[in-house]
N, C-alpha and C positions, 0 to 999 in steps of 0.2 A: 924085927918089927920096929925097934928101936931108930933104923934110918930111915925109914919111912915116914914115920912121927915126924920127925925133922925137916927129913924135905917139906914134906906138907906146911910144916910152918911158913913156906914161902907166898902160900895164898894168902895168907892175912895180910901183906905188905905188897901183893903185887896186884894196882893200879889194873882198874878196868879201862883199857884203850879208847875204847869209843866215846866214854865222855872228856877223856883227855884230848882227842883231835877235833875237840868240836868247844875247845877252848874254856871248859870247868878244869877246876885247879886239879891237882896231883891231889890224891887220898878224898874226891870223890864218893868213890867205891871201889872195895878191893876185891877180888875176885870169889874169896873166902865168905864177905859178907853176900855178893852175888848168891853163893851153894845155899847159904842160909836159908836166904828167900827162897830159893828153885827150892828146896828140903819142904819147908813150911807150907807153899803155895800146893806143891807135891800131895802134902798130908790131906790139906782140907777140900782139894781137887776129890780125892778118894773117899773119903771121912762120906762129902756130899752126893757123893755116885752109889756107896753102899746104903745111904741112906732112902737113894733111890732106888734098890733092888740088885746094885751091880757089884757081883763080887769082884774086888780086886787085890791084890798080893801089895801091903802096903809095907811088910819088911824088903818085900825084891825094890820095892821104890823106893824108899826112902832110901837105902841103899844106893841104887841106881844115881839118884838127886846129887849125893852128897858126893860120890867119886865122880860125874860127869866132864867134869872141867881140872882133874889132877892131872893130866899131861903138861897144862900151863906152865906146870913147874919148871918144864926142861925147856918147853918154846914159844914158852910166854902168851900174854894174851893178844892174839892177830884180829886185827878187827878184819871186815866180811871184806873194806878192798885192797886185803894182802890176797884174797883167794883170786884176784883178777889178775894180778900178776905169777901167783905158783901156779893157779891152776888147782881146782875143788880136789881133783885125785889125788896129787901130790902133795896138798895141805892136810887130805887125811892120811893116806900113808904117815908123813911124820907124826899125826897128833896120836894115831894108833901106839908108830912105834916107840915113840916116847913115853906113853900109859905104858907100856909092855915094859920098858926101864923102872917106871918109876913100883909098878908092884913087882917087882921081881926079887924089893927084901921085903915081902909081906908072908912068906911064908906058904902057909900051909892054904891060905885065901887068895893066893894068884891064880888060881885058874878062876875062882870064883868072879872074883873080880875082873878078871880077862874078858868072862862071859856076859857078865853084867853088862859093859862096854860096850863090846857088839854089840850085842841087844841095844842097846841104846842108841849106839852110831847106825844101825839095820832098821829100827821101830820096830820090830819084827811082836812085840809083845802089847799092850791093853797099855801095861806099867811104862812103857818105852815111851809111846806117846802123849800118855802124859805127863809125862817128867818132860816132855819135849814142850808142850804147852806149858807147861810151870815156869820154862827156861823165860820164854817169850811174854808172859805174864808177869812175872818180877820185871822184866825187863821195863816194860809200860810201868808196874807201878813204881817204879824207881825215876823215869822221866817224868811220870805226875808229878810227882815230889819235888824236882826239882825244876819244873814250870811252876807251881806251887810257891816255890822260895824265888820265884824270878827268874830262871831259864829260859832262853829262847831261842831256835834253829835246831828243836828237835825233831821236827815236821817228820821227817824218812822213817824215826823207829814207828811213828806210825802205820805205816803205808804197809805192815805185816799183820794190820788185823782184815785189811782186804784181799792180801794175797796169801797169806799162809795157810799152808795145807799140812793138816795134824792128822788127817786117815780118823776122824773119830768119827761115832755113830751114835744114834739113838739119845739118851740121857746124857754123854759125855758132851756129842756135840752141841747140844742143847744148854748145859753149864757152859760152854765155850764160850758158848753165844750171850748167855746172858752178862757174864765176866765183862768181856767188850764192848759190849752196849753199857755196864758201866764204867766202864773206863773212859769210854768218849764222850757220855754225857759229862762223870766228872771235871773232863779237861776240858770242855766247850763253857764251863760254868768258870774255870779260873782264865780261863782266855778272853770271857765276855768279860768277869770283873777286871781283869788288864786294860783292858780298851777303856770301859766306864772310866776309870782311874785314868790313864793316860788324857781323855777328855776332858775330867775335869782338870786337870792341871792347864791345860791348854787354855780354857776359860779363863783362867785365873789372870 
């Protein structure tokens, strides 16, 4: 149990790629604080569906949440156009078998966690999919934030609230929806005070 603790500690310190290649400094965001958010967004995704009627298995997620992205340990964080060059199959093959490395001193929770995985990497589950929208949801509110502090050329992580497809239904889809209708109203309101501000200086 004890090497796994360890490895793990490599999230905390390892750089989320995508805002490094799009020229935000190193430490960012580390991959570690990423799970947090996908953890937290995860909870109150669920928390808000049960309170809608919808039972959902909030220890298999949060669960789910927090190990999603522990392969990184061994092949790091690839952003989406390393998959143009390996090829989506090939890039999941190793992210698999590298999770398969990395719980393999977990003991008596390797299978557990094996299966989590799947399920995850599959959506095959309610919990799946939404830890899959929690991923994509931190992600936005992580670019707000940093549109917010002055960022800008993050246009593309947007372009996943008009093409992403999470298989949800009824009340989840409908939280989805409302989610991203706030999320773009937000960022349409710090995008228009950028402009206002960049205008007035221009006056000046």
């Amino acid at each position: 149990m004890l090497r796994i603790l360890i490895e793990l500690q490599r999230l905390k310190r390892l750089d989320r790629t995508g805002w490094t290649l799009r020229g935000l400094p190193n430490g960012t965001e580390s991959v570690a604080a990423h799970s947090f958010g996908v953890a937290v967004t995860a909870m109150t995704l669920a928390d808000e569906l049960q309170a809608r009627g919808v039972s959902v298995n909030t220890e298999r997620l949060l669960r789910m949440a927090l190990l999603h992205d522990w392969a990184e340990t061994r092949v790091g964080d690839m952003p989406k156009t390393a998959t143009a060059y390996f090829g989506a199959e090939l890039r999941k093959r190793a992210e698999t078998a590298a999770f398969a490395d990395v719980v393999s001193g977990a003991g008596s929770a390797d299978s557990l966690y094996r299966e989590l995985h799947n399920d995850y990497e599959q959506r095959k589950s309610l919990e799946a999919r939404l830890v899959k929208a929690a991923d994509v949801i931190d992600l936005l509110v992580q670019a707000l934030a940093l549109e917010h502090a002055g960022a800008r050329g993050l246009d593309e992580f947007w372009g996943v609230v008009e093409v992403g497809n999470f298989n949800l239904e009824g009340p989840a889809r409908e939280i989805l929806n409302e989610l991203f209708a706030a999320l773009l109203a937000a960022r349409r309101d710090i995008l228009e005070a950028s402009i206002s501000k960049e205008d007035k200086c221009l006056r000046r």
